[in-house]
C-alpha positions in Angstrom: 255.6 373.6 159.3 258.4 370.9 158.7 258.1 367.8 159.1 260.7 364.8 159.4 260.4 363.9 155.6 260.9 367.6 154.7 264.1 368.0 156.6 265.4 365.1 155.3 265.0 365.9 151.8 266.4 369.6 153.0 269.6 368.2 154.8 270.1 365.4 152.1 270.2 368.7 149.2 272.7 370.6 150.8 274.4 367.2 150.9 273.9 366.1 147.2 275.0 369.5 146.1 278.2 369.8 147.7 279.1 366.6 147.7 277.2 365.2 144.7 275.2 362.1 144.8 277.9 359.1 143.5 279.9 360.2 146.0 277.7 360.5 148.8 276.6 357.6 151.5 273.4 356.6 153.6 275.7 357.5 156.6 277.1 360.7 155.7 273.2 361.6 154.8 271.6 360.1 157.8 274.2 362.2 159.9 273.0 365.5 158.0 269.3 365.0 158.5 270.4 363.9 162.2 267.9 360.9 161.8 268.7 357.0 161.8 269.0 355.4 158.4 266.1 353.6 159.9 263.9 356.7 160.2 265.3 358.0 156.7 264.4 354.4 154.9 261.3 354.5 156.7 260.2 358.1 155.1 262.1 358.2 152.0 263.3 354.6 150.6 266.2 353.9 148.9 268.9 356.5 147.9 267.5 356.8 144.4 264.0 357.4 146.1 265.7 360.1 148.5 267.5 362.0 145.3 264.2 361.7 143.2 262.3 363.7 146.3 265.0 366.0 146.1 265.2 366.8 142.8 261.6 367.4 142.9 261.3 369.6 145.9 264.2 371.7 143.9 261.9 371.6 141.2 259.2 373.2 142.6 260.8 375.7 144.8 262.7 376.6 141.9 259.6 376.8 140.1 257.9 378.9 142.6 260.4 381.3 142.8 260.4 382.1 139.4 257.9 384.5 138.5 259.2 385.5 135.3 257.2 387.9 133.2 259.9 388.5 130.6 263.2 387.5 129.8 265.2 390.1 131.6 262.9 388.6 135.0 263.9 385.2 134.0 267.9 386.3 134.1 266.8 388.3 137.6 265.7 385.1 139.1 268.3 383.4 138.1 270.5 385.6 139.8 268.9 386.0 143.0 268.7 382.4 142.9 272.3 381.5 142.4 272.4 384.6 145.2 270.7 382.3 147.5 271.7 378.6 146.4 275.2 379.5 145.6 276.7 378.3 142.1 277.7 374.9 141.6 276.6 374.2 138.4 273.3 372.7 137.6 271.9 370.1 140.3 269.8 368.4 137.8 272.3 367.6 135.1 275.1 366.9 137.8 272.5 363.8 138.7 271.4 363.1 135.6 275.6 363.0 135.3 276.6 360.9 138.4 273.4 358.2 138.0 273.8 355.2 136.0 270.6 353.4 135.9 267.6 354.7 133.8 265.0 353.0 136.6 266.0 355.6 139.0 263.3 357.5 138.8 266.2 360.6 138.2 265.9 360.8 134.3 262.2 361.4 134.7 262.5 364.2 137.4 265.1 365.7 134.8 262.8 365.5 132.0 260.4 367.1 133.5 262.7 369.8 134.8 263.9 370.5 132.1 260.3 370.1 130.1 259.3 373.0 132.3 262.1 375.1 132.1 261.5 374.9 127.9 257.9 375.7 128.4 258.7 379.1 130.3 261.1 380.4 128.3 258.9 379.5 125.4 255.7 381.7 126.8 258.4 384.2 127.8 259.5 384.5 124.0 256.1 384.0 122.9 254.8 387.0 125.0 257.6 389.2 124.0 257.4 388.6 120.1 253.9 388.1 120.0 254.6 384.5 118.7 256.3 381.3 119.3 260.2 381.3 118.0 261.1 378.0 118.4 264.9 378.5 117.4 264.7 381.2 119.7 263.2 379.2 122.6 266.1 376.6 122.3 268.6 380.0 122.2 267.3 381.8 125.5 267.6 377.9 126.7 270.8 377.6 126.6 271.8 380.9 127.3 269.9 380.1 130.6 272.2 376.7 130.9 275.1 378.2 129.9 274.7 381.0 132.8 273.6 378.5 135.2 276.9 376.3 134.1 279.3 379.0 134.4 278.5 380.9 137.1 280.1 377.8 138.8 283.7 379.8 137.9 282.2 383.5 137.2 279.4 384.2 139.9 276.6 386.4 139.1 278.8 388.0 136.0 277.4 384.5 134.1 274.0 385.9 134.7 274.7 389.2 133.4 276.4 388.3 130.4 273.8 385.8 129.7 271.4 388.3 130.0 273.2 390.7 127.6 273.3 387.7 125.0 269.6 386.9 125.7 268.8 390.9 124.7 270.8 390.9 121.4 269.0 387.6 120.6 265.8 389.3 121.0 266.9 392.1 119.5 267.8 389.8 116.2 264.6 388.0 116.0 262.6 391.1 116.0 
């Protein structure tokens, strides 16, 4: 079941993604959700309040969808999710990017994103070496950013390259 809120945040992603959230106006965003800027203040606040819900519904459905049980899953659902989404780069660092004031509420949702992106790959290394590698962690990290960055210009061929780079670096630390 959606709800007004929901679609908002929905419509307003799409938005922010394509368009990117500097560049993007109350109007242009009200028009997307199909709502009045009253209706969208009224359930969402501010622009900063909107992209924060945003961010965090991205968060979590990004989350969800990621049922990695090893590393090779984690590059799968990457894929299919750049399959779905489509490959513009990273939505959280693009706002992190386009936001200038720390009181957004944006940094925080980032942090925390990328806090629990760290924490997967960490228990992904963990279960395949049968201990925490925390050079390797911050190596199957970027490897992950780095696929997620450049499918932007390469499609799913980031992924598998990436994926290639995260098996010799497992390879190497066994």
């Amino acid at each position: 079941m959606t709800t007004t809120r929901s679609d908002i945040i929905a419509s307003s992603e799409r938005v922010f993604d394509r368009k990117g959230f500097a560049a993007t106006g109350m109007d242009t965003l009200t028009e997307a959700a199909h709502v009045s800027s009253r209706t969208l203040y009224k359930h969402l606040g501010s622009k900063s309040e909107l992209a924060v819900a945003v961010l965090e519904t991205r968060m979590e459905r990004f989350f969800d969808s990621c049922t990695a049980a090893s590393i090779d899953d984690l590059f799968t659902g990457l894929e299919t999710w750049i399959r779905a989404e489509g490959a513009r780069g990273c939505l959280f660092l693009r706002a992190q990017g386009e936001t200038d004031s720390p009181d957004s509420g944006i940094s925080t949702v980032v942090s925390e994103y990328r806090r629990r992106l760290r924490e997967l790959i960490g228990h992904l290394v963990e279960n395949v070496l049968g201990r925490a590698d925390e050079a390797l962690t911050n190596e199957m990290l970027i490897v992950f950013e780095g696929a997620t960055s450049a499918a932007s210009y390469l499609g799913t061929g980031a992924v598998t390259a990436a994926r290639g780079a995260a098996s010799a670096l497992l390879d190497r630390a066994r």
